[in-house]
SETIGU-928029 format. One record per residue (C-alpha): residue number from 1; residue in three letters; x, y, z. Coordinates in Angstrom, 2 decimals. Example, Ala and Ser with C-alpha at 12.3 -4.5 7.8 and 13.67 -1.06 7.14 Angstrom:
{seq:1 type:ALA east:12.30 north:-4.50 up:7.80} .
{seq:2 type:SER east:13.67 north:-1.06 up:7.14} .
//
This chain:
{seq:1 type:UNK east:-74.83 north:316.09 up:13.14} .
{seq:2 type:UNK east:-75.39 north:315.38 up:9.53} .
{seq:3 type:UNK east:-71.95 north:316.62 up:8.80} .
{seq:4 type:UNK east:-70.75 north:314.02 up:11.03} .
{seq:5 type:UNK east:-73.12 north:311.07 up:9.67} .
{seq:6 type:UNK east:-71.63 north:311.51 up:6.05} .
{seq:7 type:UNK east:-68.64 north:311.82 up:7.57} .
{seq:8 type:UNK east:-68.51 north:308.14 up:9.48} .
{seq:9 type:UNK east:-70.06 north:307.11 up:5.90} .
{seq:10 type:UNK east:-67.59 north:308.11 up:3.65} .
{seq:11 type:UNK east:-64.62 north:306.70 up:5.82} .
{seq:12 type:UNK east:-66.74 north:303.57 up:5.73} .
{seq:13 type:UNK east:-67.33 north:303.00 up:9.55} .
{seq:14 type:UNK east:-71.42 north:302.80 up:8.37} .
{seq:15 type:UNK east:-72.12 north:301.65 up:5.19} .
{seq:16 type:UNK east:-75.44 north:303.96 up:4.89} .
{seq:17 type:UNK east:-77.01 north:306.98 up:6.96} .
{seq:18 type:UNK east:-79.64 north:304.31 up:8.09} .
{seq:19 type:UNK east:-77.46 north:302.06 up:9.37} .
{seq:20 type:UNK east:-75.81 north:305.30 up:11.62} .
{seq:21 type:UNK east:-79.48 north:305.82 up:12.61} .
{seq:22 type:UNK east:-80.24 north:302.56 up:13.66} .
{seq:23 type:UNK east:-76.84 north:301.93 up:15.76} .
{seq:24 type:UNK east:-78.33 north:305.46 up:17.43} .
{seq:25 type:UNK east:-81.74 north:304.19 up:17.78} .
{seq:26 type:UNK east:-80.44 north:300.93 up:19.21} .
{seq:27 type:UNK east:-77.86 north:302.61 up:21.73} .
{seq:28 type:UNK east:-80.67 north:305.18 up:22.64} .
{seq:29 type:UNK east:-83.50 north:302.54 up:23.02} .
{seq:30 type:UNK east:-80.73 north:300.53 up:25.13} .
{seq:31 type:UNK east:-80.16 north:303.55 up:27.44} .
{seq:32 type:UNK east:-83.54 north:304.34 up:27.92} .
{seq:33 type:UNK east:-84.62 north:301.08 up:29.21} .
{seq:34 type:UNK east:-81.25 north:300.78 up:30.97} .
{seq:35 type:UNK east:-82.45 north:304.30 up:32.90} .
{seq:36 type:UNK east:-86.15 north:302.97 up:33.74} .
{seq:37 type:UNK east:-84.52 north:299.41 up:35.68} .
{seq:38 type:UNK east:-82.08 north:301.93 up:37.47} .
{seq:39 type:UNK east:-85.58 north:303.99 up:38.45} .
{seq:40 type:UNK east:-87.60 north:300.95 up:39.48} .
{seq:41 type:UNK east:-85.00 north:299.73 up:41.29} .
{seq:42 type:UNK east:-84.44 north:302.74 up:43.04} .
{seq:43 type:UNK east:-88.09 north:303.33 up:43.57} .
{seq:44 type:UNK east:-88.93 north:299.37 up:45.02} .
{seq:45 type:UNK east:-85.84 north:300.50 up:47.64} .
{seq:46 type:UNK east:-87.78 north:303.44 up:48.64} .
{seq:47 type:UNK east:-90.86 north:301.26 up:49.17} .
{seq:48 type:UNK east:-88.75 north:298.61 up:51.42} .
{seq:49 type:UNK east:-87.68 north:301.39 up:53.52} .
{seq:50 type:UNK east:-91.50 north:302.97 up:53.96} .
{seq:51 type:UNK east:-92.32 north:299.63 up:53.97} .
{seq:52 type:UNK east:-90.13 north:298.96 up:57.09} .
{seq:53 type:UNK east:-91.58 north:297.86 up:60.31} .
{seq:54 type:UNK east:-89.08 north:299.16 up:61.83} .
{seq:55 type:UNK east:-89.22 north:302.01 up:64.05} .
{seq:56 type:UNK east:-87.77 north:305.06 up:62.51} .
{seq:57 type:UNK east:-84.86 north:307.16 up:64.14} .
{seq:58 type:UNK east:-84.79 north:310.42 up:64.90} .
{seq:59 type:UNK east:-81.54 north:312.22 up:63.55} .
{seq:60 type:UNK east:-80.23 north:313.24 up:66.75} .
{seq:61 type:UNK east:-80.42 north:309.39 up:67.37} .
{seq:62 type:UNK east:-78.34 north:308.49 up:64.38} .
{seq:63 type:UNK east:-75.78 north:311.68 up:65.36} .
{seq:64 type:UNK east:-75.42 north:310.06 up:69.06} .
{seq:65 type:UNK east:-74.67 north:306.50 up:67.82} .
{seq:66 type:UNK east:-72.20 north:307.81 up:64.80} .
{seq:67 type:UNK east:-70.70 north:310.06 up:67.90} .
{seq:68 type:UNK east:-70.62 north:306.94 up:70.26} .
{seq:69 type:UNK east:-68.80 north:304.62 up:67.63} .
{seq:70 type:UNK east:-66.37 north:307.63 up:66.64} .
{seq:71 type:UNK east:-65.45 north:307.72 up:70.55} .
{seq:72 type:UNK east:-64.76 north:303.91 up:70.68} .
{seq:73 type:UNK east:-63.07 north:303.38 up:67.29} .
{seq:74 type:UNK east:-59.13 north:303.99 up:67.66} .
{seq:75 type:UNK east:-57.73 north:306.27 up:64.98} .
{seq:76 type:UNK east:-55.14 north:304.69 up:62.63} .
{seq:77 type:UNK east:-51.80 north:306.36 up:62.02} .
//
């Protein structure tokens, strides 16, 4: 990795190893929080759906009405 740091360096993409290192920090730090809204997200959809006052299905529910609609949709050709 240090190879490759002197490398982008000496062809002048980064003017300094620090720079590289903050462009990494930056991207990293940008992922990171980019990963924790994709987990709360994820997590407050979780609660909405244990939240739900709905009654829940059973699975051999859900297979009969996915069976029922398969038996009235027409197949396309």
């Amino acid at each position: 990795m240090v190879a490759l740091i002197k490398q982008q360096v000496e062809v002048g993409r980064y003017a300094s190893t620090s720079e590289v290192l903050r462009v990494a920090m930056r991207t990293w730090m940008r992922d990171e929080e980019e990963h924790a809204e994709r987990l709360a997200a994820i997590r407050a959809r979780i609660g909405r759906s244990l939240d739900d006052p709905r009654p829940a299905i059973s699975s051999a529910d859900v297979f009969e009405r996915l069976e029922a609609h398969a038996r009235r949709t027409p197949v396309a050709r």
